[in-house]
C-alpha positions in Angstrom: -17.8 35.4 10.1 -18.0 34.0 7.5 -16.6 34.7 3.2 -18.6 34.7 0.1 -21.3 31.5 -1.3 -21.3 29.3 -3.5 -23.6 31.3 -5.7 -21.2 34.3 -5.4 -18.1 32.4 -6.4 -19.1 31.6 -10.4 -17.0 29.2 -12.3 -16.1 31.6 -14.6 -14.1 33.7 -11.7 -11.7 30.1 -11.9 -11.7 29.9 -15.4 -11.2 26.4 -16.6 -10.2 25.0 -13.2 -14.0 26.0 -11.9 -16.1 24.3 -14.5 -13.8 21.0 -14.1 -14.3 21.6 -10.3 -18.2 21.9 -11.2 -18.0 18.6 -13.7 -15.7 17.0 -11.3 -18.4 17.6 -8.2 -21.8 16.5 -9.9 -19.9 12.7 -11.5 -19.1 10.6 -8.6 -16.7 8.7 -10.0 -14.1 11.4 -11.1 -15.3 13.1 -8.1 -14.3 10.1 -5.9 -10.7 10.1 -7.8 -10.2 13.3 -7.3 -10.9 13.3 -3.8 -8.5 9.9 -3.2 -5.8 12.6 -4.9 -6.5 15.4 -2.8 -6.3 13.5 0.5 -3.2 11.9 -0.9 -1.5 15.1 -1.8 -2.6 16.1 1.9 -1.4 13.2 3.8 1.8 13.2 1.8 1.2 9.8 0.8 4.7 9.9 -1.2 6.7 10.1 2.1 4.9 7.5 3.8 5.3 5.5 0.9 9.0 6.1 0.7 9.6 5.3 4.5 8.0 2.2 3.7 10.5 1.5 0.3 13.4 2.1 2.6 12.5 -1.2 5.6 11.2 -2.9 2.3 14.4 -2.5 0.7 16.8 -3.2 3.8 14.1 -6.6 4.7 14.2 -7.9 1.0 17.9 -9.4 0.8 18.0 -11.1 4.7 14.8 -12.5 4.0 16.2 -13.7 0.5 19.0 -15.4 2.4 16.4 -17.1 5.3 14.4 -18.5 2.7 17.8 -20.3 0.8 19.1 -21.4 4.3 16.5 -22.3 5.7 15.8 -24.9 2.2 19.2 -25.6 2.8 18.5 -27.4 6.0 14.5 -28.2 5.1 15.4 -30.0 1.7 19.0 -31.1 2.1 18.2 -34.3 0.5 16.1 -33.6 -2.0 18.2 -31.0 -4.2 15.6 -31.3 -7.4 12.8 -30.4 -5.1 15.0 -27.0 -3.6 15.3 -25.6 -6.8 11.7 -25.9 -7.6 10.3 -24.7 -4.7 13.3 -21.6 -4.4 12.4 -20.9 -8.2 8.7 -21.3 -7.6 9.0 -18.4 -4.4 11.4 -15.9 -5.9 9.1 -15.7 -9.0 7.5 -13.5 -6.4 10.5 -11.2 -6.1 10.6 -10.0 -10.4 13.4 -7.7 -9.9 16.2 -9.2 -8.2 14.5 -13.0 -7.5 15.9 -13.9 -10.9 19.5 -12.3 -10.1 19.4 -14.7 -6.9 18.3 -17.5 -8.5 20.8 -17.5 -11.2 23.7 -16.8 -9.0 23.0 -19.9 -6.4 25.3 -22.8 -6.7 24.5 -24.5 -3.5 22.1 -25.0 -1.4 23.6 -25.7 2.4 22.6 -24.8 5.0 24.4 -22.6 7.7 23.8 -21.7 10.9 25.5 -18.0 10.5 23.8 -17.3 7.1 20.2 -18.5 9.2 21.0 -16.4 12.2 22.1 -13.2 9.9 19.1 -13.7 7.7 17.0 -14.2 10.6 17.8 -11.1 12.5 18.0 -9.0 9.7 14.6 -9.9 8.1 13.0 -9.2 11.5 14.9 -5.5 11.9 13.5 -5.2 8.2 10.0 -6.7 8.2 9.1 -5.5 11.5 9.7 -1.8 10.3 7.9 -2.3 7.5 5.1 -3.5 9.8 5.3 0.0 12.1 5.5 2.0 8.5 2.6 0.9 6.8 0.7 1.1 10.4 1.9 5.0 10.5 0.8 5.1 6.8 -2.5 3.5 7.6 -2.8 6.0 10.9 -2.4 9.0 9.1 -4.7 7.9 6.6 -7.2 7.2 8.8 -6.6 10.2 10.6 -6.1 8.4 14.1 -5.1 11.1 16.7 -1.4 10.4 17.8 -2.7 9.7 21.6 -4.6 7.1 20.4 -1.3 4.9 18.3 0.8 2.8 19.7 4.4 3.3 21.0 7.2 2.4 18.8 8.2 -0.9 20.6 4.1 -1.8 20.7 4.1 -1.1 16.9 6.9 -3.1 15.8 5.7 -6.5 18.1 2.1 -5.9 16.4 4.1 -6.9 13.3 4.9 -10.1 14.3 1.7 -11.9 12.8 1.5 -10.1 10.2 5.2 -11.7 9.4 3.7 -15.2 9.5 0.6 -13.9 7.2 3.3 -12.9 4.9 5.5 -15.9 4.9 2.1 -18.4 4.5 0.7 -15.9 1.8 4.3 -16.5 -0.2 3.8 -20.2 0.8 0.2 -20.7 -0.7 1.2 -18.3 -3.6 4.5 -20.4 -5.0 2.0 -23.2 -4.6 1.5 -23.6 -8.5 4.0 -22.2 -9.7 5.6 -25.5 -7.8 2.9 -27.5 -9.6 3.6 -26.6 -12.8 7.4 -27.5 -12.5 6.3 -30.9 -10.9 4.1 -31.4 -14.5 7.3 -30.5 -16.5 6.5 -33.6 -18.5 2.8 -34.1 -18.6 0.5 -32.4 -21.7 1.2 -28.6 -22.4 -2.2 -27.7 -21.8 -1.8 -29.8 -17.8 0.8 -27.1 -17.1 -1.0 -23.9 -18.9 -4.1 -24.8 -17.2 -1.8 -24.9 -13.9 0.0 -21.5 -14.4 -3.3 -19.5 -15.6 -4.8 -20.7 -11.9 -2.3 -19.5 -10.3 -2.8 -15.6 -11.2 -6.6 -15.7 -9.2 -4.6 -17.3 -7.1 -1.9 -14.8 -6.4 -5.1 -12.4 -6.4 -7.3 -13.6 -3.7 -4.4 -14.2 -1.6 -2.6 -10.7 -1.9 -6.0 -8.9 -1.7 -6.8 -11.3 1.9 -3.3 -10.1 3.1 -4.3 -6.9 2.4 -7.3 -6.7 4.7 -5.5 -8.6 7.4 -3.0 -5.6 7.0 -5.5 -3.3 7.3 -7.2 -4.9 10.2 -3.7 -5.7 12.2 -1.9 -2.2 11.5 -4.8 0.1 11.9 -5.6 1.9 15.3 -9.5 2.0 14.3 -12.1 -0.1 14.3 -12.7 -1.0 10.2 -15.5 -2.7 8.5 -13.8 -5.2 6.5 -16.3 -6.6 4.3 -16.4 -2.8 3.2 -13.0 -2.6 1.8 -13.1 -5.5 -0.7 -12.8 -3.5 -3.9 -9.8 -1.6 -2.5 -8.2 -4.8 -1.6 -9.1 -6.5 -5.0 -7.7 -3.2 -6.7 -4.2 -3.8 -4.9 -4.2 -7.1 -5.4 -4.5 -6.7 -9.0 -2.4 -3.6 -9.2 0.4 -6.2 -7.3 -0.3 -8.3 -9.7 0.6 -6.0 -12.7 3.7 -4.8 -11.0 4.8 -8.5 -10.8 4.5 -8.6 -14.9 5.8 -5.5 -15.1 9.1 -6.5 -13.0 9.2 -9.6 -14.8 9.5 -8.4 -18.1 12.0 -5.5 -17.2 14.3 -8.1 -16.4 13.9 -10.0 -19.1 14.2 -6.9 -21.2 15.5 -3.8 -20.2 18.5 -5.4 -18.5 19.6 -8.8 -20.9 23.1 -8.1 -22.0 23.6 -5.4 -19.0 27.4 -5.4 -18.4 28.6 -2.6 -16.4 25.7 -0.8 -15.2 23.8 -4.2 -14.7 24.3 -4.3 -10.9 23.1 -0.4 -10.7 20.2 -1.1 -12.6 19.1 -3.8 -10.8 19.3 -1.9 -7.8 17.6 1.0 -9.3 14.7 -1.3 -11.1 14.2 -2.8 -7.3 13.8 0.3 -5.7 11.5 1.6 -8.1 9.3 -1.5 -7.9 9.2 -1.6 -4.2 8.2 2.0 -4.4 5.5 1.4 -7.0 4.3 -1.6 -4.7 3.9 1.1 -1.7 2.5 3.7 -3.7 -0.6 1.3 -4.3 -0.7 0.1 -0.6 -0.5 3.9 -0.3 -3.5 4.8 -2.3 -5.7 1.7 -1.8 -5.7 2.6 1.5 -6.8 6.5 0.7 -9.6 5.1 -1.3 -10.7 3.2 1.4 -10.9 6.0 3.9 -12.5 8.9 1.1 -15.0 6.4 0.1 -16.1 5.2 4.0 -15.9 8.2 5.4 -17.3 10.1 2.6 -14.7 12.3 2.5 -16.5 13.9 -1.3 -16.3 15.8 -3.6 -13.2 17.8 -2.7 -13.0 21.6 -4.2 -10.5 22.2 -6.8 -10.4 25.7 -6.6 -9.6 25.5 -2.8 -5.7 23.9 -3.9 -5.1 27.4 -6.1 -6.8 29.6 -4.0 -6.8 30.0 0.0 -10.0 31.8 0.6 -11.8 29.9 -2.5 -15.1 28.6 -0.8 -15.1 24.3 0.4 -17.0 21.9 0.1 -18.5 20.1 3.1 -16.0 17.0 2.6 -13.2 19.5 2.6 -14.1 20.7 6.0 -14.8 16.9 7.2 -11.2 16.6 6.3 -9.3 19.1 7.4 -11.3 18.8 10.5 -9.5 15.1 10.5 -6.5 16.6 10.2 -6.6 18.5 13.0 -7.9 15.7 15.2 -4.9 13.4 13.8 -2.4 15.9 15.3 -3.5 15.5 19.0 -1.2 14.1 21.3 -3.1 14.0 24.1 -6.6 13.3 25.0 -7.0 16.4 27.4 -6.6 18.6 24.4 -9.8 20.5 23.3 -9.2 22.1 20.4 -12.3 23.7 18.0 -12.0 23.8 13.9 -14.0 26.7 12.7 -14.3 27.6 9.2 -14.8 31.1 7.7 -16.2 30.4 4.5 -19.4 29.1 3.2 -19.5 25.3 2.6 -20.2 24.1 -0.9 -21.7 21.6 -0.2 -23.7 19.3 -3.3 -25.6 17.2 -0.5 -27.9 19.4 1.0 -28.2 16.5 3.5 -24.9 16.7 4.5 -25.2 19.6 7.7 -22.5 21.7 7.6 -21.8 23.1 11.0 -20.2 26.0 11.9 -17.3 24.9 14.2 -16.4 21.2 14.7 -14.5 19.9 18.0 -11.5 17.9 17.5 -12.3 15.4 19.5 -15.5 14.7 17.4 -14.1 14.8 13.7 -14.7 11.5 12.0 
C-alpha cells in the first residue's frame, strides 16, 4: 500500500516550505545541514546535551579543588611555579577559572580537601563519561541490547579521565611557557601564546576522536571523522574566547548578582560546550551513514512523501529501541520514497535488525 509520488506531490502543494525542501535536496551542503538538524531534532539532542551539562556542572568544582590540592602537595616548595602552572590550567575553565584563581590565598595541601575532590571528580567525570556514551549511542542509533550496563558504562570512563587530565596537561603547556618568558622580548611570548591556540586545537579535536572511539558501542572509522573533530575543536575553542571575554566584560563590577551570574554564565557555557559535542557527533553519523537529504515537508505533514534517507533513519530508530536481540521487528513504509539517488534502492519493508 502504498500513498502518492513524488511527481504527484508538487512543490507548489507546500508553498514555500516545498521549493526550499526542493533547493535544500539538489545542494549538498545545505542539504547535509539540514539533515544534521533533522536528526538532531529527532534524537533530542538538547536533552542529551543537558544530561551531560548537569555531571559537567556537579564534576567541574571537585575537580577544581584536586587540581589545587594536589599542587598543594606537588609544588609545595616552589610557590612561584604553583601559581603559574594553576593560572596556566584554569585559563581552560573561562567562566569560573578566573573566580578560583582570584579567590586562592594558599596553596596547602590537605588530605580531606584531596580525598573530597578526589571522590567527587570521579562521581562527576565518570557520569559525564556514561552521558556522552548514551549521547553517542543514540546517535549512532546502537540498539539498547547491544550498550553496556550502567556500572560497565561508568568504568569505560576511566581512561577517558586520564585522556582528559593529560589533554589539560599538554594544553596549559604554553600558556606555562609564556609566564616562564615574562621577561624575555614581547614578540618571545606572542610567538608562544599564538602556538598555543593550534595547540589547544589538535589536542581537543584528538580527545574528541578518543571519545568517540572509547564511548561508542560501534565500530567507527576514525580517520573518517576528522572534520567533525576539527569542527569541535575549533568551536571549543571559540567558546573559550567567548567565556573569557564575558568575564572580563559582562560581569567586572558585578556586586550582588555577581555570584548568580557566574553560575548562570557557567552553566550556559558548559551547555554550549555539549551542544557541539552534541552536533559534531550528528554530523558525523548523517555524513557516514548517508543519512541525506532529509524531507522538509515530512516535519509539517505526516503523510507528506520521504526521502530514502528519511526511511534509513527512522528505520535506525526503530532498531535503536530494541532491547533484546530475539526481537524481530519489520519497518514498512506506506509512502513512495523520494529518493534524489536513483542508486539508492529503496525497499519496501526493512528488518530491524538490518537498519544501518
Amino acid at each position: 500500500m502504498t500513498g502518492p509520488g513524488w511527481e504527484e506531490v508538487p512543490a507548489r502543494a507546500f508553498g514555500l516550505i516545498g521549493r526550499i525542501d526542493d533547493y535544500q535536496r539538489r545542494h549538498r551542503p545545505l542539504g547535509l545541514a539540514v539533515a544534521v538538524a533533522h536528526k538532531f531534532l529527532d534524537d533530542q539532542g538538547g536533552y542529551l546535551a543537558a544530561l551531560i551539562t548537569y555531571y559537567g556542572f556537579l564534576s567541574l568544582f571537585p575537580m577544581l579543588l584536586l587540581l589545587v590540592t594536589a599542587l598543594g602537595f606537588a609544588l609545595h616548595g616552589n610557590p612561584h611555579l604553583q601559581e603559574e602552572v594553576l593560572h596556566s590550567a584554569l585559563r581552560q575553565f573561562p567562566v569560573v577559572g578566573d573566580q578560583v584563581a582570584h579567590d586562592i590565598r594558599t596553596f596547602q595541601g590537605s588530605g580531606l580537601a584531596l580525598a573530597v575532590g578526589i571522590a567527587g571528580t570521579l562521581y562527576g567525570a565518570l557520569g559525564v563519561a556514561q552521558a556522552v556514551q548514551n549521547a553517542f549511542d543514540t546517535v549512532w542509533a546502537v540498539p539498547r541490547h547491544r550498550r553496556r550496563s550502567a556500572v560497565a558504562a561508568r568504568l569505560r570512563g576511566l581512561p577517558l579521565l586520564g585522556l582528559l587530565g593529560a589533554a589539560a596537561g599538554v594544553s596549559s603547556l604554553p600558556a606555562a611557557v609564556s609566564a616562564r618568558l615574562h621577561g624575555e622580548p614581547g614578540w618571545v611570548g606572542w610567538t608562544v601564546g599564538a602556538a598555543a591556540v593550534p595547540v589547544s586545537i589538535a589536542v581537543n579535536g584528538a580527545l574528541l576522536l578518543a571519545a568517540l572511539k572509547l564511548l561508542t558501542d560501534r565500530e567507527l572509522r576514525m580517520r573518517l571523522l576528522w572534520p567533525e573533530a576539527l569542527g569541535a575543536a575549533v568551536a571549543w575553542q571559540l567558546l573559550l574566547s567567548v567565556g573569557t571575554y564575558y568575564v572580563g566584560h559582562a560581569l567586572r563590577g558585578a556586586t550582588a548578582y555577581g555570584l548568580f551570574g557566574v553560575v548562570l554564565g557557567l552553566l550556559a557555557w558548559i551547555y554550549l560546550a555539549a551542544l557541539t559535542l552534541v552536533a559534531c557527533a550528528e554530523s558525523g553519523a548523517v555524513r557516514l551513514r548517508r543519512l541525506w537529504p532529509r524531507s522538509l515537508r515530512s516535519l509539517f505533514a505526516e503523510d507528506a512523501p520521504m526521502t530514502g534517507a528519511d526511511e534509513r533513519a527512522q528505520a535506525s530508530y526503530v532498531s535503536a529501541a530494541a532491547c533484546t536481540r530475539r526481537a524481530e521487528v519489520t519497518v514498512v513504509f506506506r509512502s513512495v520514497s523520494l529518493d534524489v539517488d536513483p542508486a539508492v534502492p529503496r525497499p519496501s519493508s526493512a528488518p530491524v535488525g538490518e537498519a544501518r
